[in-house]
Structures are given as structure tokens and as C-alpha cells.
C-alpha positions in Angstrom: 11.4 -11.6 -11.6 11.4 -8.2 -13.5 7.9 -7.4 -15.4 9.2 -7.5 -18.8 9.8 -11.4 -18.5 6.4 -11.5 -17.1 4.9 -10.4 -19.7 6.9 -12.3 -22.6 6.1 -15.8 -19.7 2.1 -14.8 -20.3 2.3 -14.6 -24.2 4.3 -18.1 -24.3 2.1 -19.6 -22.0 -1.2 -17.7 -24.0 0.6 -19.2 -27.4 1.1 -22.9 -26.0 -2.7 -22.7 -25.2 -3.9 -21.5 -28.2 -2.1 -24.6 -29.7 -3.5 -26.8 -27.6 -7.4 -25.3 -28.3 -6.5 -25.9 -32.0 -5.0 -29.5 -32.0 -7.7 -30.4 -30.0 -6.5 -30.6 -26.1 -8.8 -28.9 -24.2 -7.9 -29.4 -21.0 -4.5 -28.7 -21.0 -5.5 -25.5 -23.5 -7.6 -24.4 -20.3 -5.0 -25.1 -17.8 -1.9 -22.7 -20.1 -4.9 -20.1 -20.7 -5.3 -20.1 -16.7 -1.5 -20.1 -15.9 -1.6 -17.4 -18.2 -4.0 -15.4 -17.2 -2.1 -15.9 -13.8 1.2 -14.8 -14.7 -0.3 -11.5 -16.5 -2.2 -10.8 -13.2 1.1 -10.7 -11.2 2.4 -7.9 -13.4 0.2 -5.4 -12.6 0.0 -6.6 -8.7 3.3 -8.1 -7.3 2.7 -10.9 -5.6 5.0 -9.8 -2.8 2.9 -6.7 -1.8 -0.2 -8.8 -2.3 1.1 -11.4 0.6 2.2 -8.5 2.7 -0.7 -6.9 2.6 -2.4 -9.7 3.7 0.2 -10.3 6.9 -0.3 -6.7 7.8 -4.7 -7.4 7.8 -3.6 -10.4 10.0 -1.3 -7.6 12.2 1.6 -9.6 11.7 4.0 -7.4 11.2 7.5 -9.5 11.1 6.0 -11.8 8.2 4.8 -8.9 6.3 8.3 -7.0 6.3 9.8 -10.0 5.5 8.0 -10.5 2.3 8.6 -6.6 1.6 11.9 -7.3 1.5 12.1 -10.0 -1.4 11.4 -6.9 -3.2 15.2 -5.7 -3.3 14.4 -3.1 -6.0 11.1 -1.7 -6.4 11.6 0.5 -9.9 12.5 -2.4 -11.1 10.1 -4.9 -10.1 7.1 -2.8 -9.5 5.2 -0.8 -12.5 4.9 2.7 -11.7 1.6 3.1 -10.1 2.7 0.7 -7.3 5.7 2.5 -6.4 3.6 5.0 -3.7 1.8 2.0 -2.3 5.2 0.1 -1.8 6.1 3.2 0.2 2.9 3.3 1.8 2.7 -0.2 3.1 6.7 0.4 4.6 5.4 3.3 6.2 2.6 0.9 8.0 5.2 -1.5 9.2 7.5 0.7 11.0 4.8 2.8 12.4 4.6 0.2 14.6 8.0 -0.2 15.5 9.4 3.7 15.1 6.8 6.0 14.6 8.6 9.0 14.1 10.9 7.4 11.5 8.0 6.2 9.1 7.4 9.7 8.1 9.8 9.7 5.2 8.2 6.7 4.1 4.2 8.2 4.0 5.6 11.9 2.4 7.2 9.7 -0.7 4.0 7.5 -1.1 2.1 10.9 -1.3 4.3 12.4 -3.5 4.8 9.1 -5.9 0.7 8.9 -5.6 -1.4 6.6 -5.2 -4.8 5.6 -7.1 -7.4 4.9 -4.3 -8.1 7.8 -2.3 -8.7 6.1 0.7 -5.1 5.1 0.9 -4.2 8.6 0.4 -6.3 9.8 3.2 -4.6 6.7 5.7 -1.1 8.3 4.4 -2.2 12.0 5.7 -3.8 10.7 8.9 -0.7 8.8 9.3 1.2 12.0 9.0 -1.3 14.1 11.0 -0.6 11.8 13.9 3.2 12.0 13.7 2.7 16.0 13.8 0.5 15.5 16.8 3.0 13.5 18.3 5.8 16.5 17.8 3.4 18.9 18.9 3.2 20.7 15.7 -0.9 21.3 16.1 -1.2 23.3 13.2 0.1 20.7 11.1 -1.7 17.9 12.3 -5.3 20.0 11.8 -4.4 20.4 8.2 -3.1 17.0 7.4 -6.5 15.5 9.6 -8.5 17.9 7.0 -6.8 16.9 3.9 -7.1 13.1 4.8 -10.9 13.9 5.3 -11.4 15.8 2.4 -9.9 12.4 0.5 -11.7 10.2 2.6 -14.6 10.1 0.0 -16.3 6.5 1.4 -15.8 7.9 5.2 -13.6 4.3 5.8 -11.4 6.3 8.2 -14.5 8.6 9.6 -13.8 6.4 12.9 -10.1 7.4 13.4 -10.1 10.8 12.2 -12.7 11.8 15.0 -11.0 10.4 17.5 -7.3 11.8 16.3 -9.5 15.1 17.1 -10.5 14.4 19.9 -6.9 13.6 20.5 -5.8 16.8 19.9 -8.6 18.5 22.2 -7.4 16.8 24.8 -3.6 17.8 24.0 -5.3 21.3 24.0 -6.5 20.8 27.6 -3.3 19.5 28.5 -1.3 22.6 27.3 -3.6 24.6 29.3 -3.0 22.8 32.5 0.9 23.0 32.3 0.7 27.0 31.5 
């Protein structure tokens, strides 16, 4: 459902319970107000992305793309400052499946942005790990210092010391081949 009929849904729903407050219905006022109230919440966080999300914390995968893909066209459906995290949460889901191929997906949800820095960081580490995985070293050290630069509440402290140590050992490895 685009967000403009969201929106005129909410103020319908807001008007009916007004009119029910005033000609003395209560409980059905409360129940329009809540519906309302409701319907405006899902046009600043699409319900889609909020169930995917969800299906990705449970690590299953399938379910969340499948509900990714209801949205058929995010400029459309989504307001602006979801468009990066639409990206982003792509980008999570075919990590799994094809790492190297979810790099297009991270690069746009940096460069449409994204609110929360910690999301920001997990988009750089994600990257940093792809660049480790092409062997592009000097890459990878930048991206790891960017993503701990934005990790501000040190959420991803955990994995960006062990993606060094990570590339340590690929250091020790190079050595041994030479």
C-alpha cells in the first residue's frame, strides 16, 4: 500500500474516533484512535522490513527474503530514510548465500544513509570483510577503522577484533607462501 493512502487511512480512522469521543462511544472512540495510531506507525516503519528484521534475529533467512520481496518497489513504498536500511538488510541476506555479490547492496545503503550509526558501522565491517576476502588488505584496514570510528556504543567491538585478528593471520599466511 503506498504511504500517501496511509496517511489519508490514519486521519479517517483519527476523524471516525473523534466522532465517536463526542457522541459518547468510548470504546469504540479508543479502539479507531488505536487503529489509528497503528496505521500512522506503519508509515514511517514498513511493516515488511519490520517482520524481516525480525526473521533475520531468528537467522531465518528464506522467511526474511520472502517478506523483502512483498516490497516490489521500495521508492515507492518506503519514505526516504528507509531506503539505505532496505539495502542494508538485502545486503545481510545474501551475505549468506553469495558473499561477494552483496557488496553492491552494503555500498548503496552507505551512500543512501542510514540514521543509526551502528548500522553504518555493520555496513563497513560487512564490506571490510568482503575486501579481506579479495585480498585487498589495505581496503579492509580502512573500512575495519571507519566501522570503528562509527561504532559509537562498541556493539560490534566483538567482531571488529576478531576481523583483525583475521587479517593477522592472512598476514602470516602471506608470509608462509613467499
Amino acid at each position: 500500500m503506498p504511504n500517501f493512502v496511509r496517511i489519508i487511512l490514519a486521519f479517517v480512522f483519527l476523524g471516525g474516533a473523534v466522532s465517536l469521543f463526542v457522541f459518547g462511544h468510548w470504546g469504540w472512540g479508543i479502539l479507531a484512535l488505536l487503529i489509528a495510531i497503528v496505521i500512522f506507525v506503519t508509515f514511517f516503519f514498513n511493516e515488511n522490513m519490520l517482520i524481516a528484521q525480525f526473521y533475520l534475529r531468528k537467522e531465518n533467512m528464506d522467511k526474511a527474503k520472502q517478506w523483502l520481496n512483498k516490497i516490489t518497489n521500495y521508492e515507492r513504498q518506503l519514505i526516504r530514510a528507509q531506503h539505505g536500511y532496505y539495502h542494508l538488510l538485502i545486503g545481510l541476506i545474501e551475505s549468506r548465500t553469495a558473499p561477494l555479490q552483496s557488496e553492491k547492496y552494503f555500498k548503496k545503503a552507505l551512500t543512501l544513509g542510514m540514521q543509526m550509526d551502528h548500522n553504518v558501522a555493520l555496513a563497513k565491517l560487512s564490506l571490510a570483510g568482503i575486501a579481506m576476502a579479495k585480498r585487498n588488505k589495505r581496503e579492509a584496514t580502512q573500512l575495519l577503522q571507519e566501522a570503528k570510528k562509527a561504532d559509537k556504543n562498541k556493539l560490534l567491538a566483538d567482531q571488529i577484533k576478531m576481523m583483525k585478528d583475521q587479517m593477522g593471520m592472512l598476514d602470516k599466511q602471506q608470509m608462509k607462501f613467499r
